[in-house]
FIVEX-112240 format. One record per residue: residue number from 0; residue in one letter; chain; x, y, z of N, C-alpha, C, CB in turn. Coordinates in steps of 0.001 Angstrom, whole numbers, plus 500000, padded with zeros to 6 digits. Atoms other than C-alpha are relative to their C-alpha. Glycine has a CB too. Layout:
N
seq	type	mol	n.px	n.py	n.pz	ca.px	ca.py	ca.pz	c.px	c.py	c.pz	cb.px	cb.py	cb.pz
NUM	A	A	X	Y	Z	X	Y	Z	X	Y	Z	X	Y	Z
...
This chain:
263
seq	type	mol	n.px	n.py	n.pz	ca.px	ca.py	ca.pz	c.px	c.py	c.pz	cb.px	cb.py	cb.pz
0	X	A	499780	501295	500651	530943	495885	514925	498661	499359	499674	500847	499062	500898
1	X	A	501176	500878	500160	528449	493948	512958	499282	498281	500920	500351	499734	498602
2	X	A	500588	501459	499940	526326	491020	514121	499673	499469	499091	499051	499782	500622
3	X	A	500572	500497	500812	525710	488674	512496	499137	498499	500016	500856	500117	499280
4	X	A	501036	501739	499816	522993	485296	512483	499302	499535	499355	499085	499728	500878
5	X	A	500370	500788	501104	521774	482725	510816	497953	500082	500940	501275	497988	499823
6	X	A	501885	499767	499442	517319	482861	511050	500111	498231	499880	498311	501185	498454
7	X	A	500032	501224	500419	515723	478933	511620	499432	499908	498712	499392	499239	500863
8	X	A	500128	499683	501859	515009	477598	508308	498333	499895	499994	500945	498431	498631
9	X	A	501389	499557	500065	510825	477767	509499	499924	501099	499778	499267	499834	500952
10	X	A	499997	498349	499674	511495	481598	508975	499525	500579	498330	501975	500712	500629
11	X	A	500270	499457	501776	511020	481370	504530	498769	499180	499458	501533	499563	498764
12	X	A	500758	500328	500649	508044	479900	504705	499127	500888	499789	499665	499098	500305
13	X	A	500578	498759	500773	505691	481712	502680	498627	500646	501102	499326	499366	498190
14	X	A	501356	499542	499051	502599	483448	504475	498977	500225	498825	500222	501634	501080
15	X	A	501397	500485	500819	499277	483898	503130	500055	500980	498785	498367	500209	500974
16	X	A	499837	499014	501339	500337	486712	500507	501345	500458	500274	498851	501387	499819
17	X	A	498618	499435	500062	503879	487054	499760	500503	500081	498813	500902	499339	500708
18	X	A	499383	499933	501340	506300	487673	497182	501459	499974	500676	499557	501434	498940
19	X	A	498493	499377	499865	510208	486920	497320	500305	499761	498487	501221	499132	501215
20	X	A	499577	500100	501546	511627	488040	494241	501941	500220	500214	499004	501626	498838
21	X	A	498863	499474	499832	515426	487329	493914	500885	500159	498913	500516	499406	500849
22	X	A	499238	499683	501101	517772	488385	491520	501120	499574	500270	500051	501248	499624
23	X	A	498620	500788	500115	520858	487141	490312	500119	499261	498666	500158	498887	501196
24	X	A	499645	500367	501547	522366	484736	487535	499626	498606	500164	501697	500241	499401
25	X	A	500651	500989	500457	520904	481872	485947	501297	499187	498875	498496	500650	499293
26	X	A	498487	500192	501042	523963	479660	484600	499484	498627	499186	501881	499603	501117
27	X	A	500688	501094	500016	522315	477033	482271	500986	499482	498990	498437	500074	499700
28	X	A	498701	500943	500352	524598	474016	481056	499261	498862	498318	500447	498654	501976
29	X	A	500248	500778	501412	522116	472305	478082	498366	501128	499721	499687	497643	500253
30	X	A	500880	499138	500278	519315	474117	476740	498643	498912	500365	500228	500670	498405
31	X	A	500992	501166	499745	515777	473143	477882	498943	501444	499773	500068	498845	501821
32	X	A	501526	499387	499697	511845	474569	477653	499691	499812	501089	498877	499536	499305
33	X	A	501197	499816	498402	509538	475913	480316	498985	500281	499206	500216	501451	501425
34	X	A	501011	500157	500786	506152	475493	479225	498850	500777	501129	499796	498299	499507
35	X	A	501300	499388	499040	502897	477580	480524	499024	499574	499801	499623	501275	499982
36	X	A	500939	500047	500434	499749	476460	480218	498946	501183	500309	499745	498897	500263
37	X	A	500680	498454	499587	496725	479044	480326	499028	499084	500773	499223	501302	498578
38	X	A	501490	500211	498996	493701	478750	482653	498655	499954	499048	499737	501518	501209
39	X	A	500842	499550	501284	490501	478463	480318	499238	500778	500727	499162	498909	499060
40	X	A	500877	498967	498692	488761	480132	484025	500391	501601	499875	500585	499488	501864
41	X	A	499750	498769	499628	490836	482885	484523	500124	500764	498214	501522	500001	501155
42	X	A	499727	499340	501351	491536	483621	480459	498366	500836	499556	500552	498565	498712
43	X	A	501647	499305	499778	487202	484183	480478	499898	501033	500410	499086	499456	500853
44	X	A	500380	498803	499543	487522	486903	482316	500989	501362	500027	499594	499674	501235
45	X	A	499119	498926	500223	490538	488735	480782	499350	500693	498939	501427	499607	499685
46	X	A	500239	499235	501402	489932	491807	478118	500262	499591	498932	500533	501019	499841
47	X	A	498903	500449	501063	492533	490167	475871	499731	498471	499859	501680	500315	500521
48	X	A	499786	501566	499542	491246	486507	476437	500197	499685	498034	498137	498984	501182
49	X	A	499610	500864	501333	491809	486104	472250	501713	500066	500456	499473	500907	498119
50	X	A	498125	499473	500199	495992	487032	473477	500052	498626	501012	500884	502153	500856
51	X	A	499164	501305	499040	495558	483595	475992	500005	499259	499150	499409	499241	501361
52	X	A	499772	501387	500335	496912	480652	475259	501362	499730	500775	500073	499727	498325
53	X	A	499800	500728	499736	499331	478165	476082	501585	500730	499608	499203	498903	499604
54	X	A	499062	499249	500636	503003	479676	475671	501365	499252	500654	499785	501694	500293
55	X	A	498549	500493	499745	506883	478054	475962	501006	501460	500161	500543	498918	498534
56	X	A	498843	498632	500256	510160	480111	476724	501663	498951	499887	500006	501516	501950
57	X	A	498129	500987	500218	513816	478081	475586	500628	501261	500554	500881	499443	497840
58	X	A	498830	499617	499015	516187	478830	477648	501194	499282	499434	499733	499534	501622
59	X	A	498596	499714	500550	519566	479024	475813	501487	499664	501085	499921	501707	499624
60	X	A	498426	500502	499264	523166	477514	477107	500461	501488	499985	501279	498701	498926
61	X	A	499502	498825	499771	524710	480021	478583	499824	500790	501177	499679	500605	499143
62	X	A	500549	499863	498586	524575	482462	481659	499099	501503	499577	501449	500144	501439
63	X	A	501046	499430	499778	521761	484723	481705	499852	501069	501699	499059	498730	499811
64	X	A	500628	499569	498685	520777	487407	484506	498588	499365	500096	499897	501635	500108
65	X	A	500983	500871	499454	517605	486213	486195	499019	500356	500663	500421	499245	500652
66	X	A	500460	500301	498195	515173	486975	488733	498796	498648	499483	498876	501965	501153
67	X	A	500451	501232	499869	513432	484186	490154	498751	500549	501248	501357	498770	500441
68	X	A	500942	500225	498780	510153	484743	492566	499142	499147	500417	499377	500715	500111
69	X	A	500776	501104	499588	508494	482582	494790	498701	500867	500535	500813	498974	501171
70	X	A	500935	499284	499373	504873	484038	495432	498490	498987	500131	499862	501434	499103
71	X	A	500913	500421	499134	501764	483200	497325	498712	500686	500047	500535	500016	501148
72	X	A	501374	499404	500027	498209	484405	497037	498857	499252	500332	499735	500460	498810
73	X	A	500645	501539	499344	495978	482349	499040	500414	498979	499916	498943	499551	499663
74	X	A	499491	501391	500023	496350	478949	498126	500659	500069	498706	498884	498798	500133
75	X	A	499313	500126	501361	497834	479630	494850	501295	500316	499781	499423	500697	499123
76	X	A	498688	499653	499917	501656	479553	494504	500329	499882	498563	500853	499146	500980
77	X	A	499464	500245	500938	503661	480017	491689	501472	500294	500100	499362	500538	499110
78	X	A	498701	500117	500103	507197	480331	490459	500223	500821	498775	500484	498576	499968
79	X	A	500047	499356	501013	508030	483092	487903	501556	500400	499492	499086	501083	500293
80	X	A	498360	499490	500256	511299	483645	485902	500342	501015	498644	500998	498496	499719
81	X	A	499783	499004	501016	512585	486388	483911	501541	500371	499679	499256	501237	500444
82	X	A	499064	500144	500643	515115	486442	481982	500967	501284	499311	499470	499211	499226
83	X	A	498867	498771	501059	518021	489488	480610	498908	501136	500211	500383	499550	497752
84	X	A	501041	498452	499486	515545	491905	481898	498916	500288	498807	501158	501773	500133
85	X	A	500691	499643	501098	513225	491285	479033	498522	499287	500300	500801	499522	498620
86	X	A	500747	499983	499647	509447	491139	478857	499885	498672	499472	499371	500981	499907
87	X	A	500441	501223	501068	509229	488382	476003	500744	498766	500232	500281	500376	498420
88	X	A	499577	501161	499186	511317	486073	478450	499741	500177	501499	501481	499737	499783
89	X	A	500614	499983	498570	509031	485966	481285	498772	498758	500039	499280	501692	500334
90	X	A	501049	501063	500411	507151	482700	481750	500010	499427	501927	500730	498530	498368
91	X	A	500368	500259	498258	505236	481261	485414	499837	498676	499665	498486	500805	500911
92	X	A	500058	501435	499924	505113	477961	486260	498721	500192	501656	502053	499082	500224
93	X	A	501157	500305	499144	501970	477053	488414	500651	498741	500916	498526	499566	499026
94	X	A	499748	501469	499247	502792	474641	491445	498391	500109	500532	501516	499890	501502
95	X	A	500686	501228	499192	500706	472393	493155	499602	500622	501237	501004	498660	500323
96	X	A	500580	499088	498478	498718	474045	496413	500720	499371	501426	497965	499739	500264
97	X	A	499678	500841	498961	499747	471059	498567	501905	500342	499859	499290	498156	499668
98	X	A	498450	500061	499760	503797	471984	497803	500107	501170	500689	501011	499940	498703
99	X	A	499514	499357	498679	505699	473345	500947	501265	500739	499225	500451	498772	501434
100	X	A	499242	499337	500263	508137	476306	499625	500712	500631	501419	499400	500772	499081
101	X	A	499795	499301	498835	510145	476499	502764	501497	499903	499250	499547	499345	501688
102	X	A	498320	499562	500187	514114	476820	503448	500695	499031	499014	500936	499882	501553
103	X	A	499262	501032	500944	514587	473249	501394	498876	499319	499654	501194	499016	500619
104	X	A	500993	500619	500622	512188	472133	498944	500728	499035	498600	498888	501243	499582
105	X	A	499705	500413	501276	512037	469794	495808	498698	499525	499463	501096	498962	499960
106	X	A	500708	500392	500347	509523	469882	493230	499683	499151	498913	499692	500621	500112
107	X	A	499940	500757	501346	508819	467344	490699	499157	500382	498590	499568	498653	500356
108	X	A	500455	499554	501296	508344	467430	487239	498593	500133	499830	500446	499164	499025
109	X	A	501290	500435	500673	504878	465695	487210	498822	500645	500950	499891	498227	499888
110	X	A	501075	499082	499466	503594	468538	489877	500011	501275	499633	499977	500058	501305
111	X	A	500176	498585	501022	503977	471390	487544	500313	499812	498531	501054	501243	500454
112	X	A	500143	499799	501181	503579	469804	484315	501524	500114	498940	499140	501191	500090
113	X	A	498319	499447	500110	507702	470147	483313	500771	498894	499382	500808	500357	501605
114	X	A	499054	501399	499964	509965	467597	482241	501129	500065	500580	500401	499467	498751
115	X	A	498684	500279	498670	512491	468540	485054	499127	499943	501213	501372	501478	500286
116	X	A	500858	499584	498713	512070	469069	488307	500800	501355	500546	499965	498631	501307
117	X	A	499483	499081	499236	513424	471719	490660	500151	499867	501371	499417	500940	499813
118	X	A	500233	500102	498781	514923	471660	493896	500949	501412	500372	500380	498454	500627
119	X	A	499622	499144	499963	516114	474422	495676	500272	500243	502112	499020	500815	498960
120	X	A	499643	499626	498555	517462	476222	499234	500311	501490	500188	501248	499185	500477
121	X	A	499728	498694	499605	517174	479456	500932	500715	499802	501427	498636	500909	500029
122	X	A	499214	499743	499052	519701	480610	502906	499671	500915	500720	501023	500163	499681
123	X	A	500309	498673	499374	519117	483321	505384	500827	500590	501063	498771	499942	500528
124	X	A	499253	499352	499165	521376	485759	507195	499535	501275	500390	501149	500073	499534
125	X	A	499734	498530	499419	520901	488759	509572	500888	500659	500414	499539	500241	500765
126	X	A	498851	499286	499995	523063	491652	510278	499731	501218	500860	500445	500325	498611
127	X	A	499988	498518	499709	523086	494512	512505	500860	500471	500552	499145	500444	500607
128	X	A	499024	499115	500165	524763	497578	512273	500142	500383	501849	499486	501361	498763
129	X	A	499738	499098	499211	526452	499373	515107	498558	501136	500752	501055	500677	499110
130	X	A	500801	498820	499682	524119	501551	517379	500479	501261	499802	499656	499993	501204
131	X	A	499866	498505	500662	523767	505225	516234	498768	500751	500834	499725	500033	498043
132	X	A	500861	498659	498882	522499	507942	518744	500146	501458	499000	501163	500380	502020
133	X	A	500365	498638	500403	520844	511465	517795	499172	499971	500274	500030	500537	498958
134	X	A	500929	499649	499382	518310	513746	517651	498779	499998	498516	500435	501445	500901
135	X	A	501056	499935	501367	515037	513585	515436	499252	500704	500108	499239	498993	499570
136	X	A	501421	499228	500033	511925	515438	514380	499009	499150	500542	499502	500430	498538
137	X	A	501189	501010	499823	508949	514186	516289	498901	500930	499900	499956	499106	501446
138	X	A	501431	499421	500244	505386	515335	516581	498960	499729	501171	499394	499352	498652
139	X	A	500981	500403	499358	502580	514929	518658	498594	500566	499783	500363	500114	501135
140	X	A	501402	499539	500684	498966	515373	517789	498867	499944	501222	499510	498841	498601
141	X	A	500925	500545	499633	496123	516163	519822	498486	501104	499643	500416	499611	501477
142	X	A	501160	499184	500665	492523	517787	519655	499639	501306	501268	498425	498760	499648
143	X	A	500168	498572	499171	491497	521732	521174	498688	499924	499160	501277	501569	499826
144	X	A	501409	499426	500469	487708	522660	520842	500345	501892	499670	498606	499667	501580
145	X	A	499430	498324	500655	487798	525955	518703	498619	500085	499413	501611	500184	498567
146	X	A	501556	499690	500442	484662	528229	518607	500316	501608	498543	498793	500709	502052
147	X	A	500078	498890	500843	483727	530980	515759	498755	500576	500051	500314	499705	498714
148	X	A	501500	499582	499838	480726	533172	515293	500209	500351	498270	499490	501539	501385
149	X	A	500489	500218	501475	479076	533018	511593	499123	500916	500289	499447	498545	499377
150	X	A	500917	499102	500661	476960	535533	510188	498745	498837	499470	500883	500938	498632
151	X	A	500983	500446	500538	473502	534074	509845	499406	500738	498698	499193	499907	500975
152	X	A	500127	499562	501908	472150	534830	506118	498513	501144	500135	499426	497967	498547
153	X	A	500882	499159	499398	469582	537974	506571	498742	499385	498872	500517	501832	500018
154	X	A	501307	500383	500974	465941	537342	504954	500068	501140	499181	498391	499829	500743
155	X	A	500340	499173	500903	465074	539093	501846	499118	501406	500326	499389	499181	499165
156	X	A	501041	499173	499355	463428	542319	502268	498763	500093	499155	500519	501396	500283
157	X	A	501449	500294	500781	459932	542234	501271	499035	501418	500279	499101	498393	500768
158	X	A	500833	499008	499901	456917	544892	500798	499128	499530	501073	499351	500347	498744
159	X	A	501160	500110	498750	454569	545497	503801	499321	500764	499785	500250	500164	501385
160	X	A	501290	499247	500242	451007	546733	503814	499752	500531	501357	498730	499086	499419
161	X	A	500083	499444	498668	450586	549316	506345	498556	500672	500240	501178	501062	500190
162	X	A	501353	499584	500228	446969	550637	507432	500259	500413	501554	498659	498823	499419
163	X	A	500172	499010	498515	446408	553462	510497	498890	498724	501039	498801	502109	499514
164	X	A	500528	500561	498756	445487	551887	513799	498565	501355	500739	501702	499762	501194
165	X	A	500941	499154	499009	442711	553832	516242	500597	501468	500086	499947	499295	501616
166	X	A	499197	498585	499720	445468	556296	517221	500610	500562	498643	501337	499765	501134
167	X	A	499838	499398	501296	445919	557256	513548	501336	499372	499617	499979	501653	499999
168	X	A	498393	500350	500486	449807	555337	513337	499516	498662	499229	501397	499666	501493
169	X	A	500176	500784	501131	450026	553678	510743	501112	498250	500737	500788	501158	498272
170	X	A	499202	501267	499594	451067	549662	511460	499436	498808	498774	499571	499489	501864
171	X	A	500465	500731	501217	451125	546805	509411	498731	499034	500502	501320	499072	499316
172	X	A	501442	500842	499886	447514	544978	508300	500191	499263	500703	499375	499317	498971
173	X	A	500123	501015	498971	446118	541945	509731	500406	498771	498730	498222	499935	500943
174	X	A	499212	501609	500591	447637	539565	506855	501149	500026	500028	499844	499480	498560
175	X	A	498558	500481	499352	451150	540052	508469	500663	501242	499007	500651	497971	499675
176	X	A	499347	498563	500769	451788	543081	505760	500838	498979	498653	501503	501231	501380
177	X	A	499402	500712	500665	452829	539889	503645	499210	500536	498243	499831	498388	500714
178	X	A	500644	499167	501061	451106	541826	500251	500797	500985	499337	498915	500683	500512
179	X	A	499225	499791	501358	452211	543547	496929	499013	501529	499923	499774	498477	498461
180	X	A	500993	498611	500417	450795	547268	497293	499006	500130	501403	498807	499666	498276
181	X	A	501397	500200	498923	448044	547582	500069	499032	501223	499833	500479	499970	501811
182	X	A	500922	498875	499535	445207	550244	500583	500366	501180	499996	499600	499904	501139
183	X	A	499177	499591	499720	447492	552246	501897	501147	500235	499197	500076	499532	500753
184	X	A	498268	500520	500499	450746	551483	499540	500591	499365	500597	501030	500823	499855
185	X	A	499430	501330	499427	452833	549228	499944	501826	501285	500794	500382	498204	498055
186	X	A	498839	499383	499660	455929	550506	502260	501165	498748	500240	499696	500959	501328
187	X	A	499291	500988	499920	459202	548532	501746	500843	500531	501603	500894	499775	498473
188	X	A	499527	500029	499211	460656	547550	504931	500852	498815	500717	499275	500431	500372
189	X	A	499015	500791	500037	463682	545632	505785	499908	498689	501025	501109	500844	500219
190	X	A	500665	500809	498640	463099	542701	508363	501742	500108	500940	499209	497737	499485
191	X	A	498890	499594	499567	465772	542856	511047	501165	498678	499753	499726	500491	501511
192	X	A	499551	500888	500261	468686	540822	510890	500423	498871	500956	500692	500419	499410
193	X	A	500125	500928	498954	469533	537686	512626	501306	499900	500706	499544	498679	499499
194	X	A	499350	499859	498676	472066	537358	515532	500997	499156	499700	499204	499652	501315
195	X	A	498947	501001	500204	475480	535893	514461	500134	498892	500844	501150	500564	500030
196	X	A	499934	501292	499380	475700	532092	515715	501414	499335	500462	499379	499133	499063
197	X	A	498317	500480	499625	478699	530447	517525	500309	498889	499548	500421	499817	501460
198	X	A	499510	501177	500161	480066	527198	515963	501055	499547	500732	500253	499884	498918
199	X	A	498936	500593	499458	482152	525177	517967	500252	498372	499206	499680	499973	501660
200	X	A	499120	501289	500107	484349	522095	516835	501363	499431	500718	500339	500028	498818
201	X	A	497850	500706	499580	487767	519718	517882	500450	500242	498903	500586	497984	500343
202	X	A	499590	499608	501123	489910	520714	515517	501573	499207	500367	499818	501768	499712
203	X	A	498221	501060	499527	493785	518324	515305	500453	501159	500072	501128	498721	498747
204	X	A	499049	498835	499968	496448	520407	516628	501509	499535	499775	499868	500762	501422
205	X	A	498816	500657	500792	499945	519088	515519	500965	501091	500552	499859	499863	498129
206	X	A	498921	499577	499519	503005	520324	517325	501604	499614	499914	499659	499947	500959
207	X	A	499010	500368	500601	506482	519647	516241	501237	500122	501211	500110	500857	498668
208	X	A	499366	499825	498983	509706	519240	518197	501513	498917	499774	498922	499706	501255
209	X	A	499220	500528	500203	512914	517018	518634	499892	498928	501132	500976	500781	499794
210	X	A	499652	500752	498835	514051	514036	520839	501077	499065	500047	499002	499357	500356
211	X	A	498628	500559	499752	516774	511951	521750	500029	498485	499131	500263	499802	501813
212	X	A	500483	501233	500306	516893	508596	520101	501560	499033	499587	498758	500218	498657
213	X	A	499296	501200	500085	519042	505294	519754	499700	498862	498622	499654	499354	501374
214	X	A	500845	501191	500888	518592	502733	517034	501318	499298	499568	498871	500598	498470
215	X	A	498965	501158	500507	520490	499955	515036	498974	499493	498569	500327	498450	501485
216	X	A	500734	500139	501385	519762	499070	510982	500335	498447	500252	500677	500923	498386
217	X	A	499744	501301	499944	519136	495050	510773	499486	499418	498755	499460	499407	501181
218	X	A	500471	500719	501714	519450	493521	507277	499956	498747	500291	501130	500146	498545
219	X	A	500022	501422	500438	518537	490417	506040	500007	499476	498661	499008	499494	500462
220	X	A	499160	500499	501624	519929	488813	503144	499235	498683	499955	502123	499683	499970
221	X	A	500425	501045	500423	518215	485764	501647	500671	499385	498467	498614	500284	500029
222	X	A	498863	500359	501162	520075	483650	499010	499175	498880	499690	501787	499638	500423
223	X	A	500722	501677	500849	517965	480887	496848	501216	499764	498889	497964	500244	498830
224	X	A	498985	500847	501052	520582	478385	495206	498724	498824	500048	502012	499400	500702
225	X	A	500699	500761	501090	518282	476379	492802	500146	499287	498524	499322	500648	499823
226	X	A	499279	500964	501453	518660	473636	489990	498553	499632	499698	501334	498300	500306
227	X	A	501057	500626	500554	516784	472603	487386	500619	498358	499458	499397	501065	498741
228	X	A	499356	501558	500420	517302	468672	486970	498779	499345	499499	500731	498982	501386
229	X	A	500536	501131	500958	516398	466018	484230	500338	498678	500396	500512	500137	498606
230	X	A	499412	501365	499974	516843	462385	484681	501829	500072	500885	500051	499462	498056
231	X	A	499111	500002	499009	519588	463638	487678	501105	500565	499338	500232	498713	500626
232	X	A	499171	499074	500307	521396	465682	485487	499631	501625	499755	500513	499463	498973
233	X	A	500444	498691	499395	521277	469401	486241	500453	500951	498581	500921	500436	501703
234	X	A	499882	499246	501089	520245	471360	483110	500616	501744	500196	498541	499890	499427
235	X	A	499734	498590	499795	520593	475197	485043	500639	499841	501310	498711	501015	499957
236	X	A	499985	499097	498511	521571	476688	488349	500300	501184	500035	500856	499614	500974
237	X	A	500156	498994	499967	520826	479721	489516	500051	500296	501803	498832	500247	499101
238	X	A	499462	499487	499057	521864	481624	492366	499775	501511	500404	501136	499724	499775
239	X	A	500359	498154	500073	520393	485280	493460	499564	499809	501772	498134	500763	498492
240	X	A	499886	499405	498535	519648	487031	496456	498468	501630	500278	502188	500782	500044
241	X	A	500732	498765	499132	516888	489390	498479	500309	500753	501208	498929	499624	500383
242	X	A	499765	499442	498596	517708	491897	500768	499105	500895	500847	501073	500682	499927
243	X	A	500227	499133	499293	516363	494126	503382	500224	500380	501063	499368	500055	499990
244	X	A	498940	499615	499192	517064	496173	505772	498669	500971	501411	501463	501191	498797
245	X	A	500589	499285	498812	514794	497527	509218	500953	500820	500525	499500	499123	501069
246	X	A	498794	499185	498666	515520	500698	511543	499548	499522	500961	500102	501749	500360
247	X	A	500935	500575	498332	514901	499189	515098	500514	500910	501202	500478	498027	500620
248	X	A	499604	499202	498726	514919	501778	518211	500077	499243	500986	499163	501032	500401
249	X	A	499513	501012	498995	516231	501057	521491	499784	501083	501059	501652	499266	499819
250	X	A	500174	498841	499034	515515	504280	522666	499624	501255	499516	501138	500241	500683
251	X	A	500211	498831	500919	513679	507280	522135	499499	500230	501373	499093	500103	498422
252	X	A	499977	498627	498708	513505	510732	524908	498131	500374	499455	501741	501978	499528
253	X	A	501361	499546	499794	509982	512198	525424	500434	501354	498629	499519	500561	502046
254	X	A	500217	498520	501030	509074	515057	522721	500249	500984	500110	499056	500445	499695
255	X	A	500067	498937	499107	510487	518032	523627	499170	501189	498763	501795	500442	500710
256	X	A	500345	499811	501240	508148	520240	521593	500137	501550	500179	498591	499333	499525
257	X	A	499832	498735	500115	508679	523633	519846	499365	500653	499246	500951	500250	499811
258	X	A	500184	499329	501224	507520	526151	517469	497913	500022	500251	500911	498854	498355
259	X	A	501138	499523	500220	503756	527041	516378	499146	498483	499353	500190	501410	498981
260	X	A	501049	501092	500657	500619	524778	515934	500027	499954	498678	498566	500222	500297
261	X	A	500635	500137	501724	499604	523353	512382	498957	499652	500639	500604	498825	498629
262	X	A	501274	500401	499552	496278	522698	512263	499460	499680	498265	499080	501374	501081
């Protein structure tokens, strides 16, 4: 059987970078403009700053799909609405830094520039499902020192100058036999090679396996019912919804692990 509960209404206020975007229908009762103005700051430093300017969107009697988001980027909030799923009815409204977008707000016309205002309410409900037991894939990772032996790279072989010693054997001169021909001729002779080297490293070892586990899915539904009002008569309302949904464990068995390293 589901649960179900209401969150307090401190729970939609925004945090320091958010976005709720909700969808739904926009039912508007007289036709009115939303007006944008541009930034002349931020338009300076677009590619396209000849494409800024200053731009309206009429909004048509009638009901309309909608989304509606409330978002947050440092101190900068806005309010963005889009209209029949189309690009060329998408227009933001800039609020005011000092306005509080919590569970029940109302903003006025003359703090975003508007000739309505907007007030609005989020609702919020949680839900969780039934607990659900099984078994899952888990993992566990840790590190093994793993050695190899490398072939060191042999030196070039080079000519040596060889010249008879006392006892008549021939050995190389006294400039190391490092010479192109000698007295003697030059005898090519290979230098020996060098002594394969051991590298050691930690290397991740990754082991795979199953375990027992418990959990429960907990949605949350959010519902903004919002009006746009003129002189106390209510040109739109709109009505949409965000959902989501967490897995939350309640229980999970030790790793039992099987099968062959990855690495």
């Amino acid at each position: 059987m589901k649960k179900l509960f209401p969150i307090l209404a401190a729970a939609t206020l925004l945090t320091a970078c958010e976005d709720l975007k909700f969808g739904g229908q926009l039912t508007v009762h007289s036709n009115f403009n939303i007006n944008e103005d541009y930034d002349p700051v931020a338009c300076n430093e677009r590619f396209d700053w000849w494409n800024c300017r200053s731009k309206s969107l009429s909004v048509d009697s009638g009901s309309h799909t909608a989304e509606i988001s409330l978002t947050k980027l440092g101190t900068t909030k806005q309010i963005f609405l889009k209209l029949d799923g189309k690009r060329d009815k998408e227009i933001k409204i800039e609020l005011n830094k000092d306005i509080k977008l919590n569970d029940q707000f109302y903003i006025q016309a003359s703090d975003i520039k508007q000739d309505f205002d907007i007030s609005g309410r989020i609702d919020t409900q949680v839900s969780d499902s039934q607990e659900i037991s099984g078994v899952e894939t888990c993992s566990e990772t840790h590190y093994e020192r793993r050695c190899r032996w490398v072939q060191q790279q042999q030196q070039d072989v080079h000519q040596i100058d060889m010249q008879p010693n006392d006892g008549g054997h021939l050995v190389p001169g006294p400039s190391g036999g490092q010479q192109g021909g000698g007295h003697h001729g030059g005898d090519l002779r290979p230098v020996r090679p060098l002594p394969p080297r051991e590298i050691c490293e930690n290397v991740p070892v990754t082991l795979y396996g199953d375990q027992d586990v418990s959990f429960f899915y907990r949605t949350t539904v959010k519902t903004l019912s919002a009006q746009f009002v003129k002189s106390q008569n209510s040109l739109a309302d709109f009505v949409g919804t965000k959902s989501s949904s967490d897995k939350i464990y309640t229980y999970r068995s030790v790793c039992r692990l099987n099968g062959r390293p990855r690495f």
